[in-house]
N, C-alpha and C positions, 0 to 999 in steps of 0.2 A: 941834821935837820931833815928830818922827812920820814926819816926811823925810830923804827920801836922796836926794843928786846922782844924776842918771843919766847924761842927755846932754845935749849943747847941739845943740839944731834952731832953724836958719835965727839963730845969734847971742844966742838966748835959751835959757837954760837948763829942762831939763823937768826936772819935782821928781814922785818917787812919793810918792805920801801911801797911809798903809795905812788900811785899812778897821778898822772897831772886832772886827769878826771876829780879825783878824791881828793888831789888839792884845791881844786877850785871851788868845789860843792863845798869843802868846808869853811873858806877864805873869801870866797866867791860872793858878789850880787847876783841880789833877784835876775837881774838882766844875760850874767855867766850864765844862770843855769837856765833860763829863757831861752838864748842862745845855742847851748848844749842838746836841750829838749829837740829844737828845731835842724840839730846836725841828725842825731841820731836818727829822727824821723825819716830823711832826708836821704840816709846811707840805708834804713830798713827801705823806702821804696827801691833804689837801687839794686841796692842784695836780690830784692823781687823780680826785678825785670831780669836780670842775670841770670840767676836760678832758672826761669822761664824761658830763656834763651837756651839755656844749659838741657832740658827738659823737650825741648822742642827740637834739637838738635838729633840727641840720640833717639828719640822715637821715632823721629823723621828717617834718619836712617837706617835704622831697622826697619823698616816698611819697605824703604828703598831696595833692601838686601832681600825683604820677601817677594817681593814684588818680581825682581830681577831671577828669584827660584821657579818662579813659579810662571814663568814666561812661556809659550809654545814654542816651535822649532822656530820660524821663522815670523816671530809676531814681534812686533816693536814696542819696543820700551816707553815711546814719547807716546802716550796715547791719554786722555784727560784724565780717566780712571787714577792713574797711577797717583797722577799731582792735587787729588782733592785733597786730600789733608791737608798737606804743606800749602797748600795754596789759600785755603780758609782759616788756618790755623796761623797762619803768618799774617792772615791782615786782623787776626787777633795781635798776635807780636806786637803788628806793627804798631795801634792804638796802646798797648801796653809800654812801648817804644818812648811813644810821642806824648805819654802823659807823665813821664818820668821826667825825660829831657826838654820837651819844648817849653814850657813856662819858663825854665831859666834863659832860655835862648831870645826868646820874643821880651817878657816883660824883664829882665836882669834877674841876679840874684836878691837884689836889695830891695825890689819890688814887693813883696808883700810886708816889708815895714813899714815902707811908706805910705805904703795903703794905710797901715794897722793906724799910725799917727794921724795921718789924715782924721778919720774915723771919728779918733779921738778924741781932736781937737775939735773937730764938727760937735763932735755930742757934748765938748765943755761951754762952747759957745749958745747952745740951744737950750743947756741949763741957768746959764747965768744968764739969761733973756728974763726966763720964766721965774 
């Protein structure tokens, strides 16, 4: 169940097996792949902020490492100059941060269905008035 012949390489037979993705999409409700739509979305903002984190890490320290070359005999390192980036650039993060994770935090995860329903049942009600 879940396989298809494909081809036979070197005398042995290759079998596709589908992903539970590609089961669902074909087995699946409108709702599964509603559902599915809204993870994906979900893990591509994630992936985003990650990456962004990931990005901001190594250019931040590579600045740091220039920064630290390029120092006079007895000048100090803590001085504002050095911390502008990371410092304007992390309260980018941060916003990047907190638009990822806070809605799930504050309204739940289930919060924007219920919204969605709510909505819905408002606009079936306003129809059958009229």
């Amino acid at each position: 169940m879940g396989r298809k012949k494909d081809k036979t390489i070197n005398g042995r037979r290759k079998t596709k097996r589908k992903t539970t993705i590609q089961m669902i999409m074909e087995k699946g409700t409108l709702e599964d792949e509603i559902k599915y739509q809204e993870a994906l979305k979900r893990v591509k903002k994630i992936k985003g902020f990650y990456t962004h984190l990931m990005v901001y890490v190594v250019i931040n320290g590579m600045i740091v490492i220039a920064n630290i070359q390029n120092l006079g005999e007895a000048e100090s390192y803590f001085q504002f100059k050095n911390f502008t980036t990371a410092f304007f650039w992390g309260i980018g993060l941060l916003a990047h941060g907190l638009s990822v994770f806070l809605p799930t935090m504050f309204l739940g995860q289930d919060w924007e269905n219920r919204k969605i329903r709510e909505l819905m049942e408002k606009e079936k009600e306003t129809k059958n008035w009229q």
